[in-house]
C-alpha positions in Angstrom: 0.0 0.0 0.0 2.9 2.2 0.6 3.9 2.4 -3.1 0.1 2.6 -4.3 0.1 6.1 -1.9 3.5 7.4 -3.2 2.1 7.0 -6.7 -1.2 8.4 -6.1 0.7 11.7 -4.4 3.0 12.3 -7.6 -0.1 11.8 -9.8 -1.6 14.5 -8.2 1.3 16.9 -7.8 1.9 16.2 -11.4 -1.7 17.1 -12.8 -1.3 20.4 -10.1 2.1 21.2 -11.9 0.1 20.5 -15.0 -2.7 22.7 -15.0 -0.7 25.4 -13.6 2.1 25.8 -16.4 -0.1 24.1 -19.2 -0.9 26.6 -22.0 -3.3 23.6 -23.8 -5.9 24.3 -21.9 -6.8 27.3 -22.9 -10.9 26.9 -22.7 -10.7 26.8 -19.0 -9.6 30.1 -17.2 -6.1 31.3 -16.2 -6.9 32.2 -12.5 -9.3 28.7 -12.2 -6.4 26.6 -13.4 -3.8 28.1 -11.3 -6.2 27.6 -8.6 -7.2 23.8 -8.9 -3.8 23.4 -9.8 -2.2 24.9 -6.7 -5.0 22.8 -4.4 -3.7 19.7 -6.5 0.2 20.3 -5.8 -0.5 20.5 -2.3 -3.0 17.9 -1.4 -0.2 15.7 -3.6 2.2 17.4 -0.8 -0.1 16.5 2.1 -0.9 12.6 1.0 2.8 12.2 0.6 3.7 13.6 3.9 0.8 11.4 5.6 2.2 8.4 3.8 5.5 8.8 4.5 4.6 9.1 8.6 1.8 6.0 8.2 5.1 3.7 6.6 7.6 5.2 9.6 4.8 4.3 12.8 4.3 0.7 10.7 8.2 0.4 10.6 8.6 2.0 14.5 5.8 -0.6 15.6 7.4 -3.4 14.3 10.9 -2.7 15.9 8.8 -3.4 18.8 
């Protein structure tokens, strides 16, 4: 499950870093994408962050 997260948290800092420098998506609006795209990156940030403290506690708990 740890690599499933990981991969799930870089797809969505990718589509973040996507829709904020993309110029193909011009139908949508500048200020929209920028914004969708920032809340992307950092919900990408925050489920790799969670992740990454889930698989240390797991790893801590098992030392035990």
């Amino acid at each position: 499950m740890g690599i499933f997260g990981y991969a799930v948290a870089v797809l969505f800092v990718g589509l973040g870093l996507y829709l904020i420098f993309t110029k193909s998506l011009d139908q949508i609006q500048p200020e929209l994408r920028t914004i969708v795209g920032v809340v992307l990156l950092f919900y990408g940030i925050f489920r790799a962050v969670l992740n990454y403290q889930k698989q240390r506690e797991a790893r801590y708990e098992e030392d035990e």
